[in-house]
C-alpha positions, 0 to 999 in steps of 0.5 A: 849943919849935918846930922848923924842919923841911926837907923832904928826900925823905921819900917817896922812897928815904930812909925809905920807898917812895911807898906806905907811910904817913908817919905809921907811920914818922916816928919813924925819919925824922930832922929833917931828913929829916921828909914834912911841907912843904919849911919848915914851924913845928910844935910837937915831937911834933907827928904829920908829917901834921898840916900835911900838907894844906897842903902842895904835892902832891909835897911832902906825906907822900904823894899825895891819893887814894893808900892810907894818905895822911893827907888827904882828898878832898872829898865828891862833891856828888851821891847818885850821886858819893858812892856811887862815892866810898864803893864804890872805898873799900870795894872797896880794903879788899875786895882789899888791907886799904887805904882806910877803911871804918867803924871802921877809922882814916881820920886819921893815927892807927893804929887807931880801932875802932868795934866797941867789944865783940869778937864773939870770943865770938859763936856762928858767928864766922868771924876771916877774914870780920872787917874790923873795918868794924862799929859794934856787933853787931846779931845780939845783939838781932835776935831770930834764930829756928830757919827765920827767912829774914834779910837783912843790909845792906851785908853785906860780907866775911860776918862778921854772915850767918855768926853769922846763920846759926848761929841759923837753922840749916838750915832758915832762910837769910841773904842778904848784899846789898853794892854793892860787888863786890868785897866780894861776891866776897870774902864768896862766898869766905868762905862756899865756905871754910867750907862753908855752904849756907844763905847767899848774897851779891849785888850790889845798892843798899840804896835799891832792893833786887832782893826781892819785898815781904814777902821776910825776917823780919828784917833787919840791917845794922852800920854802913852805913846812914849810908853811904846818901845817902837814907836815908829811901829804905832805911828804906822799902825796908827795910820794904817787904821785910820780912813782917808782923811782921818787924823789924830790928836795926841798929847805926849811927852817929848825931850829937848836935850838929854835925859841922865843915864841914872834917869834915862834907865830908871823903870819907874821913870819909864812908866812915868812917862819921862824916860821912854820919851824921845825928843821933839825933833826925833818924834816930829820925823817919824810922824812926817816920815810915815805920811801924815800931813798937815803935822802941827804942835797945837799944845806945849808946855814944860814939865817941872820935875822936882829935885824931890821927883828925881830922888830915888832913881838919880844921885845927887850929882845927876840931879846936878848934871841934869840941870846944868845942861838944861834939858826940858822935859815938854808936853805936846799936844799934836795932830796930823792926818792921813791923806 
């Protein structure tokens, strides 16, 4: 069955103001009443935002670029644009819960979770320095020993520094390095709240991180790697402040397969942790190139994206196309070590 659906300011005053999300609301909106485009053919039961990159701006559920709208903007063409891209994301989930960071849903659908196991039962686990933002939990096989100093990667509001520190204890340290700010300001904050000595947060770019060579004895890092243009670039400075004998852990995405050109570009699919993703094969040879020894997979799964997760930043037929060439979309968790 297919409805005619007349657009009648579902963004305005009749359901909604311009900042709620259409697709959280649809059900209450009538027929008639519906935030797709003014005249529109979709199917019943068809999610509202599904066409609503189609539509004109003002005629869309929401306005590209604002919080919750279900269209994507394009991925910047330069290492320097797309870290910009990826930082005002990550600083509006920092200030106010919007945006899309990795593993939280940057389609139409509500809620796509990448961490797979909880950290409930994690020794150290603070619930207020949870975002949700992760992939995996390195720190289960990081190898964290009594005085270890460790630094974690992309470490945003704390939630891995503050289970990093448990295992270290008073003698070791764990330093978080974000380059978002306002992730940094919000993981001073989690630490001052919770009384903790041995941790500390600064602003920096994991491809040129501000620590002498030879600085931790372990690293790790949820879900950020693939954020990173150059990622051969933050393995080797990975290695370069790492001391001999030090390794890392590190949960991630990788591809198996090819990702839709519609996907594949998609900004908001980038600082989903999807689109800036390389593939297993690729990722495990620029970790072995650069040195590191005794490279393992410790953790792997796949991660299920929607229909629902795709819509907004890929057609209908690229949905399709995706699923026929059955490409995965995984999670890692890894380790190595500098010799």
């Amino acid at each position: 069955m297919t409805l005619t659906v007349t657009y009648n300011n579902c963004c305005n005053d009749v359901t909604m103001t311009r900042n709620e999300p259409c697709c959280e609301v649809k059900a209450q909106i009538n027929e008639t009443e519906a935030c797709c485009s003014p005249t529109e053919q979709r199917s019943e039961g068809e999610p509202c935002c599904a066409a609503a990159e189609d539509a004109e701006e003002g005629e869309a559920c929401c306005t590209p670029g604002e919080p919750g709208c279900c269209t994507s903007d394009e991925l910047e063409s330069s290492s320097e644009g797309i870290k910009e891209q990826v930082r005002k994301k990550y600083a509006a989930v920092a200030t106010s819960g919007d945006g899309c960071g990795c593993g939280d849903g940057c389609g139409c659908a509500d809620e796509t979770s990448f961490i797979g196991d909880a950290y409930d039962g994690a020794e150290g686990y603070q619930e207020d320095a949870d975002l949700q933002l992760g992939c995996g939990i390195p720190t289960e096989v990081a190898d964290l020993q009594e005085g270890h100093d460790v630094l974690d990667l992309g470490s945003g509001a704390g939630i891995d520094v503050f289970i990093a520190r448990k295992s270290v204890g008073d003698s070791g340290t764990v330093t978080g390095l974000d380059f978002t700010p306002e992730m940094v300001e919000l993981a001073r904050k989690n630490a001052d709240q919770f009384g903790y000595q041995n941790v500390r947060f600064l602003e920096g770019d994991i491809e040129s991180m501000p620590f002498e060579d030879r600085s931790f004895d372990r690293i790790i890092s949820n879900c950020v790697i693939n954020l990173v243009p150059d990622k051969r670039r933050a393995f080797s400075e990975i290695f370069r402040v790492l001391r001999d004998g030090g390794s890392f852990a590190i949960s991630d995405i990788v591809l198996e397969g090819e990702l839709p050109p519609a996907i594949q570009n998609s900004a908001e699919m980038y600082a989903g942790c999807v689109s800036g993703a390389i593939t297993k094969t690729e990722y495990l040879q620029v970790v072995s190139n650069l040195g590191f020894t005794d490279v393992q997979i410790r953790r792997e799964r796949v991660i299920e994206l929607s229909d629902e997760d795709l819509r907004g930043v890929a057609s209908s037929d690229e949905i399709a196309v995706f699923r026929a060439s059955q490409a995965a979309i995984l999670s890692i968790t890894l380790s190595g070590t500098r010799p």
